[in-house]
Structure formats: structure tokens, C-alpha cells
MARDRENBA-617429 format. One record per residue (C-alpha): residue number from 1; x, y, z. Coordinates in steps of 0.25 Angstrom, whole numbers. Layout:
NUM	X	Y	Z
...
END
This chain:
1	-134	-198	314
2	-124	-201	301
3	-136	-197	294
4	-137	-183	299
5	-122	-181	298
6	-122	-185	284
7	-134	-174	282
8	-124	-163	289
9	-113	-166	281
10	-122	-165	267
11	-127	-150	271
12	-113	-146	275
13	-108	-150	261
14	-120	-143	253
15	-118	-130	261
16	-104	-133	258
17	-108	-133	243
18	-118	-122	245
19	-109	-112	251
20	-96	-114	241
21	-107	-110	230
22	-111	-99	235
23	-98	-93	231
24	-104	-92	217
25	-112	-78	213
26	-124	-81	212
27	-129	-78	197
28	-136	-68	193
29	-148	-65	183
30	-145	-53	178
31	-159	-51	171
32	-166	-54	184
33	-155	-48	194
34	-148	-36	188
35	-143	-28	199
36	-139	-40	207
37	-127	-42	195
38	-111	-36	198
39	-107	-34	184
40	-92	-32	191
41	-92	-46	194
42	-88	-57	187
43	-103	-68	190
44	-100	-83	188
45	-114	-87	181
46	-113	-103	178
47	-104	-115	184
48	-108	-128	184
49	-98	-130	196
50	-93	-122	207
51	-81	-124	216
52	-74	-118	227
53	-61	-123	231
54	-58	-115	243
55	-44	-121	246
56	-40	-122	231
57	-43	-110	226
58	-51	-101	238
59	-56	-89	227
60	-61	-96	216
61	-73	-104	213
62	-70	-116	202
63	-81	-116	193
64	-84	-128	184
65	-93	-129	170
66	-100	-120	163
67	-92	-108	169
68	-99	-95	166
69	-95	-81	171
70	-100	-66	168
71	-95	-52	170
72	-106	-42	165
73	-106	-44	152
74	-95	-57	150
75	-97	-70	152
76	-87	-80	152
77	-88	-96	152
78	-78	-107	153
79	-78	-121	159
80	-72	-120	172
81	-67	-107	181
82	-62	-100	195
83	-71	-90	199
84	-63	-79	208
85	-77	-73	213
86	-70	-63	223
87	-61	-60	214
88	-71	-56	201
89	-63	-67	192
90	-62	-80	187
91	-53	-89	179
92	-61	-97	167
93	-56	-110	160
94	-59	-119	148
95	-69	-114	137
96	-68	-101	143
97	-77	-92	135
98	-79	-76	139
99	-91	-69	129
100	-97	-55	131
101	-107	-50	122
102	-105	-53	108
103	-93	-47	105
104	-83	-56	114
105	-79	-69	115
106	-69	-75	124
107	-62	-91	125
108	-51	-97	132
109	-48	-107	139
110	-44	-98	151
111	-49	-85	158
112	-47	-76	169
113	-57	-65	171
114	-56	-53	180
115	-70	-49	182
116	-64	-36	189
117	-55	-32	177
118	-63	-39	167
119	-49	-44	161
120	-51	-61	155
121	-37	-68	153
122	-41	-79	144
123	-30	-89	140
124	-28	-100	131
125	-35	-102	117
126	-41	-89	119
127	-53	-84	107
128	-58	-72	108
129	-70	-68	98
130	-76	-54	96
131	-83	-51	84
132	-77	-56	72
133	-65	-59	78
134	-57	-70	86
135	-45	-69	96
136	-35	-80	100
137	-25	-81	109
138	-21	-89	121
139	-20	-75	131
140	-30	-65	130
141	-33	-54	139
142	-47	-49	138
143	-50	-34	145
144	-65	-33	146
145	-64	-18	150
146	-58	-14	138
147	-62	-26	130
148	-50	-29	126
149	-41	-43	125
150	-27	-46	122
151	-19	-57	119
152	-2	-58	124
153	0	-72	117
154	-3	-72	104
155	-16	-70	96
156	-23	-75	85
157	-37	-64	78
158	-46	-69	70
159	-56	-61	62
160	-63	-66	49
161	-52	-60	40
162	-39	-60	47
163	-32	-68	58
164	-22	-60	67
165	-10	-65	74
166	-1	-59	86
167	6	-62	98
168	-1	-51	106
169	-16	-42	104
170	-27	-37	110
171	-41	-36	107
172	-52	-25	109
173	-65	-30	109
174	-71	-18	110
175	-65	-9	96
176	-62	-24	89
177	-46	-20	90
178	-36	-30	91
179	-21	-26	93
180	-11	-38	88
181	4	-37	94
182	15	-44	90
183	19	-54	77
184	4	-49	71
185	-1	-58	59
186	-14	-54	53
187	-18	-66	41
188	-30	-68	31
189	-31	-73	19
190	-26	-62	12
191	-15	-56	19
192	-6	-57	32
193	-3	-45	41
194	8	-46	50
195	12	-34	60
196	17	-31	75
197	5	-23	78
198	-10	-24	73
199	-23	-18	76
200	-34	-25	71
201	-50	-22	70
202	-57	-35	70
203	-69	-27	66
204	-65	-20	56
205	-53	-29	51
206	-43	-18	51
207	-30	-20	55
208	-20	-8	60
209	-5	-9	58
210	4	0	65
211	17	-9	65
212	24	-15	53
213	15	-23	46
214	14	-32	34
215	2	-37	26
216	3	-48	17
217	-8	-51	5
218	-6	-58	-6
219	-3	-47	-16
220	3	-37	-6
221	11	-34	7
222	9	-23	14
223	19	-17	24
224	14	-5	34
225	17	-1	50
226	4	8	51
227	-11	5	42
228	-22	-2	42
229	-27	-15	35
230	-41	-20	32
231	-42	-33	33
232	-56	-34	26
233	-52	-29	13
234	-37	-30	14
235	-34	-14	14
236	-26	-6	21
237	-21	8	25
238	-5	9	28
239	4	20	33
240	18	23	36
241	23	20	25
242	17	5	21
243	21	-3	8
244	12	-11	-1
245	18	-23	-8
246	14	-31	-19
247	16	-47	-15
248	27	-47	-25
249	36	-36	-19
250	36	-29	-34
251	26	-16	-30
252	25	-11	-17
253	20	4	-11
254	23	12	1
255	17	24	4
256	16	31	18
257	1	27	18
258	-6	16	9
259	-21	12	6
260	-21	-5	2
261	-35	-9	-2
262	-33	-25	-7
263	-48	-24	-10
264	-45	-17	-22
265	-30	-18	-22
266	-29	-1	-21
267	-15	3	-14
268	-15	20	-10
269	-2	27	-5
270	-2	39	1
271	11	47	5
272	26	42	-4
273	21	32	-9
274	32	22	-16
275	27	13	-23
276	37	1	-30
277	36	-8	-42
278	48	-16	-43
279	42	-24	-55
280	39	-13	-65
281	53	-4	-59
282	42	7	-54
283	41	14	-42
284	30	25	-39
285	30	36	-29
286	19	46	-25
287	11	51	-12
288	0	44	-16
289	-2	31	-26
290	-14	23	-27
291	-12	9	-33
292	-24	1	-38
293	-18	-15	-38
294	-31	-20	-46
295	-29	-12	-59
296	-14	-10	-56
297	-18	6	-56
298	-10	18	-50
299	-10	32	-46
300	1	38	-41
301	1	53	-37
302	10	63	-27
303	22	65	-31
304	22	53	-39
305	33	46	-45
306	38	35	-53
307	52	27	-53
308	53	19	-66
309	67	11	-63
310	67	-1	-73
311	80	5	-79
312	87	7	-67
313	87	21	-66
314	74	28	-61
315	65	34	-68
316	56	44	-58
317	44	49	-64
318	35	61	-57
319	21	64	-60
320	11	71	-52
321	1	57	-54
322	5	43	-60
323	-6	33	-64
324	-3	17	-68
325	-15	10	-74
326	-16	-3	-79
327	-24	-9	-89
328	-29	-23	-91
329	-34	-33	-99
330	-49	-37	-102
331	-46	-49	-93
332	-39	-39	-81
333	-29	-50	-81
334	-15	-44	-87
335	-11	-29	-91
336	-12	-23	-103
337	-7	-8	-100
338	-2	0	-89
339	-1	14	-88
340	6	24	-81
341	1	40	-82
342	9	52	-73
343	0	64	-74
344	6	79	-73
345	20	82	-72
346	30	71	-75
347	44	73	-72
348	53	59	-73
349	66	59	-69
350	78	50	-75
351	92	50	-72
352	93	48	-89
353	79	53	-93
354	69	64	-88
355	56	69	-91
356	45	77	-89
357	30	78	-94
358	17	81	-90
359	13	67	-91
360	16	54	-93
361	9	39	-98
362	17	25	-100
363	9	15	-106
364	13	-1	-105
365	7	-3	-116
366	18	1	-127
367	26	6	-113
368	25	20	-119
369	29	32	-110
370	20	45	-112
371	26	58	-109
372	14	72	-111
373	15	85	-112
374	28	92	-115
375	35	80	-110
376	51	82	-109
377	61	71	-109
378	76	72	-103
379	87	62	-109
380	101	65	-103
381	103	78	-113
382	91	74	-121
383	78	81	-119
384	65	77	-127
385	51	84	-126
386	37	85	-135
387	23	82	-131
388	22	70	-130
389	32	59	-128
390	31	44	-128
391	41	32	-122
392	40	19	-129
393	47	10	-118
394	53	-2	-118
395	59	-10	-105
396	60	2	-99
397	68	10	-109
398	62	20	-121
399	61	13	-134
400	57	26	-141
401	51	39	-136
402	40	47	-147
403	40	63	-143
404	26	70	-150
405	24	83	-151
406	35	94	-152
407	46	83	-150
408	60	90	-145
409	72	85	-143
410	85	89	-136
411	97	85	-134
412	107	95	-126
413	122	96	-131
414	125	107	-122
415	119	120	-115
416	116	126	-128
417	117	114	-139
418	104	104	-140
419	100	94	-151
420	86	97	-153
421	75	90	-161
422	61	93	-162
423	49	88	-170
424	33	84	-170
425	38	69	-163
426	50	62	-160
427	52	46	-159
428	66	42	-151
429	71	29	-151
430	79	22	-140
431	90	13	-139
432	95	7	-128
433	89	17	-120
434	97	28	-128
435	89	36	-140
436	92	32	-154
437	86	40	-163
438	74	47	-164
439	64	51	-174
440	59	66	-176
441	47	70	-185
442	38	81	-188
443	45	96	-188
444	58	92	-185
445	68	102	-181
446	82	98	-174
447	97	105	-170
448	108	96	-170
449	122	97	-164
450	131	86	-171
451	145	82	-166
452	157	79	-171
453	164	66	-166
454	169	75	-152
455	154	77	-149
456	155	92	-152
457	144	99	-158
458	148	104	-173
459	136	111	-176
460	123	112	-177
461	111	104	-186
462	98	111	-186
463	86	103	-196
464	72	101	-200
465	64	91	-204
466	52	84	-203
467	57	69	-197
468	70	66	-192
469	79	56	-185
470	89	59	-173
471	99	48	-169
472	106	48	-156
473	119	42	-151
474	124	43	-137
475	110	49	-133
476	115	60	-142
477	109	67	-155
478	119	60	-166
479	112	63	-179
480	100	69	-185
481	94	63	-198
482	80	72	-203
483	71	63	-212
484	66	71	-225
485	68	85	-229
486	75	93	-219
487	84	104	-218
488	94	106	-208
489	107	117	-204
490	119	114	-198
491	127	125	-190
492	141	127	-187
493	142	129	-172
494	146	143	-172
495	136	146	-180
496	124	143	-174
497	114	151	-170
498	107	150	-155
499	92	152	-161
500	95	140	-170
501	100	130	-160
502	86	127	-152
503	75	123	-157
504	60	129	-157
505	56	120	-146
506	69	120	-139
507	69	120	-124
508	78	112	-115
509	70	109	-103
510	81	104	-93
511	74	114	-81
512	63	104	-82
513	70	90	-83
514	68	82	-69
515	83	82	-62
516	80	70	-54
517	71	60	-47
518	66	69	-36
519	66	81	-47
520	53	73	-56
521	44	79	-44
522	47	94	-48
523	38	98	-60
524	46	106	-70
525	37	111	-82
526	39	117	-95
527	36	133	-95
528	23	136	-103
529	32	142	-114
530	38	129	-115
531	27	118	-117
532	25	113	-130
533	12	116	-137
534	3	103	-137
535	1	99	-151
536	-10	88	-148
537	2	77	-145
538	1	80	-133
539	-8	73	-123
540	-11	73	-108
541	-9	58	-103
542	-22	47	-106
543	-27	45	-95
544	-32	31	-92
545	-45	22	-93
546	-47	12	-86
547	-59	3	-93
548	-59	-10	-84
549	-45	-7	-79
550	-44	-17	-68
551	-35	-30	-65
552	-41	-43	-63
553	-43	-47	-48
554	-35	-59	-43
555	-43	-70	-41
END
């Protein structure tokens, strides 16, 4: 009898056994039984134990070891679970691990998955891994209708040439698009990205900006709310005003849009483009400027214009085109000549000195200054004009000046009364900043005023010669002296003549001179009756070759 009830007992606990497994769907084949598979519903494919605790928790099923679930095309695993069958869900922990396809990968050590909405919460050491790319965080949301996840907790990316940092993003699986929120930091070897707001391509490694942001390399820092930057070659597209800075501070460029390519170490500005060089005392403007870092080249063109302000008071310089070229040694390691050409209607503009000429050159190399083709030069009262003129410079200041070609100068006494002198050339010496004397040879012809010790003109000193010498005082004509045979008149003032006080070549062109910084952008031009006729001294500017003119790459 005690066996028989002992054998009852046995079958009520198998059938006990038996029914609480039957709350398990049964798994499916899906290459043998197709149409018998719900791809709305979330199927639990592997447990190695099952339990249902009725009083504990009455709608889930505790599932032990080797968990395994799928959701048409997802399949997620962990170690342990609780499986809300009626309810289309479940909650996964330790190693949880979520794969679909190829192109997603999912770890945590938590995870809620609605099988209705298809969202995942997965918490805690969080890695997710598409592509080339990895996400993590300790909170991640993961929408698989829309593919895409987001982090509210802070977040680390890692691609194989950047690491990003923020406290909040999101993830698209489907374009490769993550957004990064909130204390961004993007860091490689060769430069650090810092921003409020960041789109960034994991594909292609581009980065979009549109908030204030800061990129830091070791040779520049780049300041920009709106562009793009490459993270492959290091290049970039700014707008809205963005500034390129060498690492030093001393050169900078803003422009309203920018092209950086670090590859090559090119720098294109588009639209008011400013650029500053606190070391050499320069600054360049023009609506476009192209700037080549490698051979230290420039091209600057659109209402371009120079400031020169190593003396304190600006220089502004217009020319329809400026181009810098540098030139190197044989080894590419030091320099051995810069240039700087403006092409086509020069106007410059001093509150002591003005100019105009149809173009320019400065050389380093003897830190000559090149003025061609009927250039004109304005000295307070002073006017000087030829062919050709040359600046010899030193520190900043002219040292002498040679005027070749139909040499003329002029200096104005009043309305009516100039001192003129004209020859073949003329060589001017400076002192001090102020002009000594200066050297006249080759057909010379001058008109004098001299004064008596009130500084009133007692006459007037016409001569000719073949060389002569002028001394200055007080940026003032204060004697003449001609060299070799000469022969001169001196007139009375009421007795001059009004044919005889100017001389062939006279013409005083003060409706030309530039009247201030802004005025050096309005060309003035001499009338066709008015240019001098060219004599052969009078060259168009050199332009440049460039034989192996390139600096050598930093190791």
C-alpha cells in the first residue's frame, strides 16, 4: 500500500514538472516550419533551466544558463533572465550580448527588451560595436524601428582615428550618424576638438560643427561655430566667420568661409578675409586669399589690401593682386629670399607718405622697394615721379630712394611757386627718416625759390647742367649745388615770367594722390597726355620662378 502511494506522488510531481514547462513556446525551425513562426513575437530559443515562481513573481518565467532569445532578425543572449511571455518582453542580465546581422553588436550587463516596441534599455558597461566603430556608456537606449541609440549619461566613441567624448548622443545605425551633446571632446594624436554640439560620420570620419568650436593641432587652433572637419586628412571647411591660428598666436586668418587642408598645409578664405601677422607688423585683407604653409606662398586678391605698421603709423597699401613667395635654400631648411609683388593699380596711403604706381615688388634680399610704371611719390609738400623708383630700406625706414627715368621732383611753396628739379635719375639720401640731400644726373634742369632768414622767397634760381646735388633742411630745398659746367639766372620776383617758372615735365598731381585709408581703393590714373614716355627703364614687375621652391617637411 506505501508503495503504491509513493508511486502517486512521483507522477503528481512529474505532471507538476511537465505542466510548468509547457509555459515555454515551443521552438521552432524555421527552415523546416516557416509559416508556423510570429515574427511579432519575442521566441525564447535556449535555457538550460526554467522556473516558474507563481507566488513570487506570477508573469515571468526565470530562466537560468545559456539564455538565448530572438525577434526576427535579433538575437540576444545573456546568462540569466525573466521572461514576460504574455507580455512580449523580458529583462536579460550578465554578459548580455544583443547581435543582428553583421552590422550591430550589443553588451551590457542589463537589458530590457520590448518586443512590442522593439526598444532595448541596456545598462551598465554598455559597448555598443557597428562597423568601425565603438560606443560606451552605462545607459543606452536602443530603438530598433528607427535604428537608432542614445546615450543620457555620458559617452565615450571610438573609431580608429578619433575618440569622442560627451555627456549626452545618440547613434544612427542605419546612416552611421552620431550626435554628441553637452561638454564634447574629440581627441587623436594630432588634434583635440572640443564643442557643445557635434555630428559626426563614423564612416566617413567627418565631423559637423554647428556650435562654437575649437580645434587644437600642434601647429594651429582653429576657432569656428559652423564647418566641417575631416578627421582622416585633418581638413576642414569653416563658415561664419572662423579664425585659423598659428600655435604661436603670431599669424592668424579670419575669413567668412575658410578651406584648411593640414595634408598639404593650404589655408583658402573666402569673403573679408583678415589675415594678421603680429610678428613681421603686417596685416592682409582681401575677399579671397590662398595661403600655402609648406613654401610660405600667398596670393591675396579682392579688394586686396596691406597694413604695414612697424613704425607705428599704418601704412595701407591697395593692389588689384598681392603675391608673397619665399624661396629656400638647397637643403629647404632656412630662407633665403622673400618676395612680395601687387599687380595692377597700386594706391598706398600714409598719414606722412603717399603713392601710387601700376605696380609694385619688395625684395628681402637687399629689402628693396620697386615702384613701375609712372610711379608717383607724396612727401608732405614734396612730390617725386619717374619711371621707375626703388626704396632701399632699412628697419623699416628708407635709407635712400634711386628715381630712373624722367626723374621730377617737386616741392610746393604755394598755390603758384614750386621748387622743381628734373634729370635722367635721381638718388635721395635719408636721415633720420627725413631726406638729406639728393643726387641728380643726366639733363638736369631745376627752378629754385631761395629765402631770406624770414622764410620769404627773394627770387627765383632757374640752372642747367649735367649732375647736381640738392640739400634739404627742414624737409625743405635749402641750397642747390650743380657739379660741372652750368649756367643758371636768377630773377627778381617781379620780374618773373609765368612761362619760365615750370618746367617742361611739370605737372602737380594732387587729384591723384590717395587722401586716406579707405581712399587707396579708388584708382586715380594719370590722363593719356600725361604719362611719361617709356624710355626702356621702365619694366612691368618680374614675375616669379619657382625651381624647387618648396620648405622642408617637419620630421
Amino acid at each position: 500500500m506505501s508503495n503504491l502511494r509513493s508511486f502517486f506522488l512521483m507522477l503528481l510531481m512529474c505532471c507538476f514538472v511537465q505542466l510548468a514547462a509547457q509555459t515555454v513556446e515551443p521552438v521552432y525551425d524555421t527552415e523546416t516550419e516557416p509559416e508556423q513562426v510570429d515574427t511579432n513575437w519575442v521566441y525564447l530559443l535556449n535555457a538550460d533551466f526554467i522556473r516558474y515562481e507563481e507566488y513570487i513573481n506570477p508573469d515571468a518565467q526565470r530562466l537560468m544558463g545559456n539564455v538565448v532569445f530572438r525577434h526576427d532578425s535579433m538575437y540576444m543572449y545573456c546568462d540569466s533572465a525573466l521572461f514576460y511571455q504574455e507580455r512580449n518582453s523580458f529583462d536579460a542580465y550578465h554578459n548580455v550580448r544583443v547581435e543582428q546581422g553583421d552590422t550591430l553588436f550589443l553588451y551590457g550587463d542589463s537589458l530590457f527588451y520590448d518586443g512590442n516596441t522593439k526598444l532595448l534599455r541596456v545598462r551598465d558597461n554598455v559597448r555598443l560595436e557597428n562597423k568601425t566603430m565603438i560606443l560606451l556608456t552605462d545607459s543606452l537606449n536602443y530603438d530598433r524601428n528607427t535604428g537608432l541609440g542614445w546615450f543620457f549619461d555620458g559617452g565615450t566613441l571610438l573609431d580608429e582615428e578619433s575618440t569622442l567624448i560627451s555627456q549626452y548622443g545618440q547613434f544612427d545605425t542605419n546612416t552611421d550618424i552620431a550626435v554628441f551633446m553637452d561638454g564634447v571632446s574629440m581627441e587623436s594624436p594630432d588634434y583635440t576638438l572640443t564643442s557643445d554640439t557635434l555630428r559626426y560620420n563614423t564612416d566617413t570620419h567627418i565631423a559637423y560643427l554647428n556650435s562654437p568650436a575649437t580645434i587644437l593641432s600642434d601647429d594651429n587652433v582653429i576657432t569656428t561655430s559652423h564647418g566641417r572637419f575631416n578627421t582622416d586628412n585633418k581638413s576642414a571647411v569653416l563658415l561664419d566667420r572662423s579664425v585659423v591660428r598659428q600655435i604661436d598666436g603670431e599669424t592668424r586668418m579670419t575669413g567668412d568661409s575658410i578651406i584648411y587642408d593640414s595634408e598639404i598645409d593650404r589655408v583658402e578664405g573666402f569673403g573679408n578675409v583678415i589675415i594678421n601677422n603680429r610678428k613681421d607688423k603686417v596685416d592682409a585683407q582681401g575677399e579671397y586669399v590662398y595661403y600655402n604653409r609648406d613654401n610660405d606662398s600667398a596670393v591675396i586678391t579682392g579688394k586686396a589690401l596691406l597694413i604695414e605698421y612697424s613704425m607705428g603709423d599704418s601704412m595701407f597699401i591697395h593692389a588689384d593682386t598681392f603675391r608673397l613667395v619665399t624661396f629656400y635654400n638647397d637643403t629647404r631648411d632656412s630662407v633665403v629670399e622673400r618676395q612680395l609683388r601687387g599687380f595692377y593699380k597700386v594706391r598706398a596711403y600714409r598719414t606722412d607718405m603717399q603713392m601710387v604706381a601700376d605696380s609694385m615688388f619688395f625684395t628681402t634680399v637687399d629689402s628693396s622697394l620697386t615702384l613701375y610704371d609712372d610711379p608717383i611719390l607724396w612727401n608732405n609738400d614734396q612730390q617725386v615721379l619717374g619711371e621707375k623708383m626703388i626704396f632701399y630700406m632699412n628697419d623699416s625706414t628708407i635709407d635712400w630712394a634711386h628715381v630712373i627715368g624722367q626723374a621730377l621732383f617737386i616741392q610746393q611753396n604755394d598755390s603758384v611757386h614750386y621748387n622743381q628739379i628734373a634729370g635722367r635719375e635721381m638718388k635721395a639720401y635719408f636721415k633720420s627718416g627725413e631726406i638729406d640731400y639728393a643726387d641728380v644726373n643726366g639733363n638736369v634742369q631745376a627752378v629754385f625759390y631761395p629765402l631770406d632768414a624770414d622764410s620769404a622767397m627773394i627770387g627765383m634760381n632757374t640752372t642747367e647742367g649735367s649732375s647736381m646735388r640738392a640739400h634739404f633742411k627742414m624737409r625743405t630745398v635749402d641750397k642747390i649745388v650743380m657739379i660741372g659746367s652750368s649756367n643758371g639766372i636768377m630773377y627778381p620776383m617781379e620780374k618773373i615770367e609765368e612761362k619760365k617758372m615750370y618746367l617742361p615735365n611739370f605737372n602737380w598731381f594732387d587729384r591723384i594722390r590717395p587722401l586716406n585709408a579707405e581712399d587707396v581703393f579708388y584708382w586715380r590714373g594719370k590722363r593719356v597726355e600725361e604719362q611719361l614716355k617709356k624710355s626702356g627703364s621702365n619694366k612691368d614687375v618680374p614675375l616669379p620662378t619657382l625651381p624647387g621652391n618648396k620648405k622642408k617637411k617637419k620630421k
